[in-house]
C-alpha positions in Angstrom: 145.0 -30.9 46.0 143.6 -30.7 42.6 146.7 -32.9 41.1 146.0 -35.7 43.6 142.8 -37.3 41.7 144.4 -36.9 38.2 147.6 -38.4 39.5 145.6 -41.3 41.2 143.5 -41.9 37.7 146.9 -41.8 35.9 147.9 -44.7 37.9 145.2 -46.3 37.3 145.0 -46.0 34.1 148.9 -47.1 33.8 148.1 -50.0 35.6 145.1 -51.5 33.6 147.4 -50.9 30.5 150.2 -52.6 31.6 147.4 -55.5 32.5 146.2 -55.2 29.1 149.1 -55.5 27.4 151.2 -58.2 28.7 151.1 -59.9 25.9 153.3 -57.1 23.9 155.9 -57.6 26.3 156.5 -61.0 24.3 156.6 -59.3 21.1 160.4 -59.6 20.8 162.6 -61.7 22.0 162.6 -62.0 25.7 165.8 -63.9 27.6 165.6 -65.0 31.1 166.1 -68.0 33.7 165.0 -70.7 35.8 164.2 -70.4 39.9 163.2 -73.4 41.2 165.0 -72.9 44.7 164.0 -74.6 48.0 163.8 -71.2 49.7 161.7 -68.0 48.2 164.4 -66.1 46.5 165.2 -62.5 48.0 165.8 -59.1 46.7 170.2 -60.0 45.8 169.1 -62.8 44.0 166.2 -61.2 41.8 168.9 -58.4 41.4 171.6 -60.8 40.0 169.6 -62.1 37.1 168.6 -59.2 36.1 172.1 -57.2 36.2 173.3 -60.0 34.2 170.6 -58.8 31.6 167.7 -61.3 31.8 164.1 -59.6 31.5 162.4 -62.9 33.0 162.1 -65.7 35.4 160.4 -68.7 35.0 159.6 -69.6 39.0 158.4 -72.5 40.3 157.5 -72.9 44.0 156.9 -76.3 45.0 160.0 -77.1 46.9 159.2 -74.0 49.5 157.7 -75.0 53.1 153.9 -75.2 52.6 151.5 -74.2 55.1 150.3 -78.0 54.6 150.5 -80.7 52.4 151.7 -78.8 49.1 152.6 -75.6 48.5 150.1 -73.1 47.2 147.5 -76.0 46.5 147.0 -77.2 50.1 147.2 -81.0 49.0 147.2 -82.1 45.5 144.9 -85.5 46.7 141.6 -82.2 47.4 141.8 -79.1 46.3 140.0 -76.8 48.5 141.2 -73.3 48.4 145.0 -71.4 48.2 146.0 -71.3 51.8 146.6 -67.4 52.1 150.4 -68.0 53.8 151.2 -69.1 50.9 149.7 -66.9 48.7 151.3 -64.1 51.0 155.0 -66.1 50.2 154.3 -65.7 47.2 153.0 -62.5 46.2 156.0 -61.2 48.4 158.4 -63.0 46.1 156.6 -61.4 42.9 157.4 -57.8 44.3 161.0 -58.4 44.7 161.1 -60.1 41.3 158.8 -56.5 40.1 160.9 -54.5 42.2 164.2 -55.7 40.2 162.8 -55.2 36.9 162.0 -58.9 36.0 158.7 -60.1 34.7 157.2 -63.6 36.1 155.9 -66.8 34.7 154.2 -68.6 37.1 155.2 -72.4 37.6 153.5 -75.1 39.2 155.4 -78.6 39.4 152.2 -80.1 41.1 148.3 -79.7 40.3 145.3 -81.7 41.7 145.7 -85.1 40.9 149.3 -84.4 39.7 151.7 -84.1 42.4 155.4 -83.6 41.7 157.1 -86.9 41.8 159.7 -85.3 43.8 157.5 -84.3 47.0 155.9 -87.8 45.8 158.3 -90.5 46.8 159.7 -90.1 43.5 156.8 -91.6 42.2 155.1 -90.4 38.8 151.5 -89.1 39.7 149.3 -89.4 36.8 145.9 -89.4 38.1 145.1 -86.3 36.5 145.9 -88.3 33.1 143.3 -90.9 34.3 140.3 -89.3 35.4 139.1 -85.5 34.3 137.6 -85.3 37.6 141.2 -83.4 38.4 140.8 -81.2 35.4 138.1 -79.4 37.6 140.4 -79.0 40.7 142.7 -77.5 38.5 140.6 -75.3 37.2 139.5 -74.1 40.1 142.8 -73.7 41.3 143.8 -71.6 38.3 140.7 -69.8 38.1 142.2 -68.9 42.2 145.1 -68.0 41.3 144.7 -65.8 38.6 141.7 -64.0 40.3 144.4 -62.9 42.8 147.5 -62.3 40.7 145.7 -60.9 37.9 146.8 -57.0 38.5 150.4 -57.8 40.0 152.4 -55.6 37.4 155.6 -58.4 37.8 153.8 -61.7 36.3 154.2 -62.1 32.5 152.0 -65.3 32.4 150.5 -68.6 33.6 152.8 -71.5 32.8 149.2 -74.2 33.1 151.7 -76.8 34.6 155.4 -78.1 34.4 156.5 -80.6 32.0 153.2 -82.7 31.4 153.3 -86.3 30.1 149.8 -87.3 29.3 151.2 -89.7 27.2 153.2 -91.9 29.6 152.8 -95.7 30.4 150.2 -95.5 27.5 151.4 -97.1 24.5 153.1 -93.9 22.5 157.2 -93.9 23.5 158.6 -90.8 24.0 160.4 -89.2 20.5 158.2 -91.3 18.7 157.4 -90.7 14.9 155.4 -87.6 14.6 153.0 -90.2 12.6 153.0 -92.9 15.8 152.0 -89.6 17.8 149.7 -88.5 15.7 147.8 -92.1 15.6 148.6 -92.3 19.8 146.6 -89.0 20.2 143.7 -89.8 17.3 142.7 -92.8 19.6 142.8 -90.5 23.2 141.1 -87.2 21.8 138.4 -86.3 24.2 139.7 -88.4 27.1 141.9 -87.8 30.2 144.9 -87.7 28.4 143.6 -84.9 25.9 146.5 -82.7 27.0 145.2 -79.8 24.5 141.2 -80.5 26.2 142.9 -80.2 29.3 144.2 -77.0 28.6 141.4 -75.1 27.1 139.1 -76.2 30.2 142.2 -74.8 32.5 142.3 -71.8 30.2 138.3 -71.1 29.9 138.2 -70.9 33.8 141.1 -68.3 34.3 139.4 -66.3 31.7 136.3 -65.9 33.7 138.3 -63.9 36.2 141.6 -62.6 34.1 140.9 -62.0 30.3 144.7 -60.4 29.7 147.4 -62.1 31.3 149.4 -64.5 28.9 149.1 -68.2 29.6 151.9 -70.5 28.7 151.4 -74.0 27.7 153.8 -76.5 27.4 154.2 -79.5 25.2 153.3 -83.3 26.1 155.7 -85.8 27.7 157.6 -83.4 29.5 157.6 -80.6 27.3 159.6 -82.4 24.8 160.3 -80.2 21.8 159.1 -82.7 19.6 155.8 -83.3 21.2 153.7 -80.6 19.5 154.1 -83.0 16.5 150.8 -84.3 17.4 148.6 -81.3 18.1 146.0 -80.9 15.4 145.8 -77.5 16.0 146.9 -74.1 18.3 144.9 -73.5 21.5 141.9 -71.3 20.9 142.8 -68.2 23.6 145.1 -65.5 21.2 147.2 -65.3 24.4 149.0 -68.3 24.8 152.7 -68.7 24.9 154.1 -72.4 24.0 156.6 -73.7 25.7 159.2 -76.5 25.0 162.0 -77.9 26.8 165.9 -78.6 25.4 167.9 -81.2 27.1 168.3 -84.0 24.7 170.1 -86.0 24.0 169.0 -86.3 27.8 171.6 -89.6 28.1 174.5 -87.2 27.8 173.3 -83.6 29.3 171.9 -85.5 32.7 173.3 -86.1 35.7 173.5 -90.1 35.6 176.2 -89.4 32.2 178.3 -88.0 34.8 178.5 -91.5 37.0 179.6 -93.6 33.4 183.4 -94.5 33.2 183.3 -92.8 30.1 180.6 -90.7 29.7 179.2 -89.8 25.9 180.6 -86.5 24.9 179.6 -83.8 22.3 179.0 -83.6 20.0 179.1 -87.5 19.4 177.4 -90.6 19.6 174.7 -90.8 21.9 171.5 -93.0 22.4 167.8 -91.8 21.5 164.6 -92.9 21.8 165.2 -96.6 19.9 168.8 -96.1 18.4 171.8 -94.3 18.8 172.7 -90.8 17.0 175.7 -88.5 16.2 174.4 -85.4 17.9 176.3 -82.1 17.1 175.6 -78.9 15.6 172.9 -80.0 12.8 171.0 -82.6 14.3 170.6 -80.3 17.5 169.4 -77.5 15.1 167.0 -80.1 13.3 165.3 -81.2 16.5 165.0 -77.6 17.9 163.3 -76.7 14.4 160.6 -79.2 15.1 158.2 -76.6 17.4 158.8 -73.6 15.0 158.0 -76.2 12.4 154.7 -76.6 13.8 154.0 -73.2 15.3 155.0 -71.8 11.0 152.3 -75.0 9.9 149.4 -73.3 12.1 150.4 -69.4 11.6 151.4 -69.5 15.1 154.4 -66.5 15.5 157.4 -67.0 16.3 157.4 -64.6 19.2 154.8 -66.9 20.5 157.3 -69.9 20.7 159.2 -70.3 23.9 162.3 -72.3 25.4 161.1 -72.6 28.6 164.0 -74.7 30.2 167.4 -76.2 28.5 170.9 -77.2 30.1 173.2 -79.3 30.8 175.4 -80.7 33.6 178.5 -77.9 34.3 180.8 -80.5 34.8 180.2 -82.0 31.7 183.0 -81.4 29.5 180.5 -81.1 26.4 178.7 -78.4 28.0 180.0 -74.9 27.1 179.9 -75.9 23.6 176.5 -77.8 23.9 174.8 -74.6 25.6 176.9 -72.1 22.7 174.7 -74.6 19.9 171.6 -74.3 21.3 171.1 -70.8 21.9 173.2 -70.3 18.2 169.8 -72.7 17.3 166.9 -70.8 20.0 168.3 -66.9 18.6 168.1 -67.8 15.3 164.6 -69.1 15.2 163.9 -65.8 17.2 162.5 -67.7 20.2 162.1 -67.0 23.7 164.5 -68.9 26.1 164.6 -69.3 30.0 168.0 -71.1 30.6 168.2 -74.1 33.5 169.2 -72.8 36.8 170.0 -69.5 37.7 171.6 -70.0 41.2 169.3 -73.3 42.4 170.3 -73.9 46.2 168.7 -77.0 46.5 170.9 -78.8 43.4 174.4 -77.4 42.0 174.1 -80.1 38.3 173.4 -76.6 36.4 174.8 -73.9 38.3 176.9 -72.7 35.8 178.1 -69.6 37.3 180.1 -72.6 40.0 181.9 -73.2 36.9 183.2 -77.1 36.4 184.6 -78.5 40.0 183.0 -79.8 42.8 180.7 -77.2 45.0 182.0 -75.8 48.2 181.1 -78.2 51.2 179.1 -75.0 52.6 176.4 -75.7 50.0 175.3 -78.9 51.2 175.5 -77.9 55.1 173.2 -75.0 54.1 170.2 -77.5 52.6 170.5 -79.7 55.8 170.3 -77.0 58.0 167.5 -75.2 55.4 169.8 -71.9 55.4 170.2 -69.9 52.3 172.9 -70.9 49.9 175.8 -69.5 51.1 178.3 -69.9 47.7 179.6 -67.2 46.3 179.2 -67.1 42.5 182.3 -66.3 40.3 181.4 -66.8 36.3 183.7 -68.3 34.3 183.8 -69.4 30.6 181.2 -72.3 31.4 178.6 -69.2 31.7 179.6 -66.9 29.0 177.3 -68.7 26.5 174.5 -67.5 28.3 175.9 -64.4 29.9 176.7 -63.3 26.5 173.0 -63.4 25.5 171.3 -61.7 28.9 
């Protein structure tokens, strides 16, 4: 009987360590993947990434069944409290995810005033960009959040929000200059579209409840790598993670390459932002350097620098070698990296354990029918560049 206390107070004590120190956990490099399924993801599929190696998973839960307008948020037009059957999804997915020895980044696609365009008609929602009014429902919402995921041993930080673009329809293109950045964002500083504003008053209000987990924060117009160009300076919290996102040139890793009579290739010629460029092994490692450019101009570490996303299409005959560059370019630098999907049963595009044909017919019945993903995964080469790095 007299073990029982001491046991119970080592516990404790093991716990508010482990809560402590979740920012040591990104010391070294950490390698994991992307969940953004349509159905929470069970114990087989928690266990898969991680027996392939990975020690993380970026997961996003917008596209599960929300008890009512949007998952988790209730409805991004009013924030008014986390609806607890969602909060009970999703804590439930965070212990299988604990349970198979993977550490969690929280994901939101959609914030108050910022619903995914997906659940949104396919329409861009940029009211939080517009009006700060949504800054403070997202707050709040973080400052929920965090107050009830604080002490869950699985989650490795707060990703603020997915792929932000403060900067769209607003006069700045996207992979402009770093100078025609730097003048966009001179002339928005301290209004709606102060994406770095609108992360220290997200930031400030999960501190009042949560002073240790890691917060990850990613870059402007959808987490482009080269959109850091513009921040004057880091956040002020000595937790945060940044995150950027590696799929350019987007006009030959996407899925509308694939529909072209001849699609671009790589490495080769391909268009970007105003003109067209010979992408290949150096200019991909020259536009991945940008972030750890900025991150060495500030003293920000390197371990502090994460991939959050990157891919391309696996039936892209470019890919293999396009995914072998960019991690050659991501390992180097020492960075973190989350790879684009890890077994996504809502969209096959970057599935690359299917390999390079078409998907089984099975797939597709399953997402009418809202079943699980019934494919069975066989990794071939189209995998090994990442499988190789788990």
């Amino acid at each position: 009987m007299r073990l029982l206390p001491a046991f119970f107070a080592s516990l404790l004590f093991a716990n508010s360590v482990s809560a402590a120190d979740l920012i040591h956990f990104w010391d070294k490099p950490q390698h994991g993947g992307n969940s953004f399924n349509r159905l929470p993801p069970d114990q087989a599929y928690f266990d898969a990434l991680k027996g392939y190696g990975a020690s993380w998973v970026r997961l996003s839960y917008d596209k599960w069944k929300p008890a009512k307008r949007d998952f988790l948020i209730g409805d991004a037009d009013k924030y008014e409290g986390i609806p607890a059957q969602d909060l009970a999804t999703l804590k439930a997915t965070l212990d299988r995810a604990d349970k198979a020895g993977l550490k969690v980044v929280i994901t939101p696609l959609s914030l108050p005033g910022m619903r995914w365009a997906q659940n949104n008609g396919n329409t861009f929602d940029g009211r939080i960009w517009q009006d700060e009014v949504w800054w403070a429902q997202a707050a709040a919402f973080w400052k929920d959040l965090a107050a009830a995921l604080k002490d869950h041993p699985g989650v490795a930080a707060y990703n603020i929000i997915n792929e932000p673009a403060p900067e769209k329809n607003n006069g700045v293109a996207e992979h402009a200059s770093a100078d025609a950045m730097g003048a966009w964002y001179a002339g928005q500083a301290g209004t709606a579209r102060d994406l770095p504003a609108f992360y220290e008053t997200v930031i400030k209000a999960i501190r009042e409840v949560d002073p240790s987990t890691p917060i990850m924060a990613d870059a402007g117009w959808y987490a482009a790598a080269d959109a850091f160009s513009y921040w004057p300076k880091p956040l002020a919290d000595d937790k945060v993670l940044y995150s950027f996102h590696m799929y350019e040139p987007y006009a030959a890793t996407s899925a509308p390459n694939m529909k072209r009579e001849t699609p671009y290739a790589y490495p080769g010629k391909v268009p970007f932002g105003d003109a067209d460029e010979t992408w290949n092994r150096e200019r991909v490692a020259a536009y991945l350097k940008q972030p750890v450019d900025w991150a060495d101009s500030h003293n920000v570490p390197r371990n502090r620098m994460v991939a959050g996303e990157f891919g391309c299409m696996r039936r892209w005959a470019g890919c293999t070698t396009y995914l072998e560059v960019v991690l050659t370019s991501l390992d180097d630098s020492k960075l973190h990296w989350a790879f684009y999907s890890f077994r996504e049963d809502s969209w096959d595009g970057m599935d690359y354990e299917l390999g390079s044909k078409k998907v089984h017919w099975k797939y597709w019945d399953a997402i009418d029918a809202g079943e699980p993903d019934p494919v069975k995964r066989k990794p071939g080469p189209e995998f090994d560049p990442i499988r190789k790095r788990l």
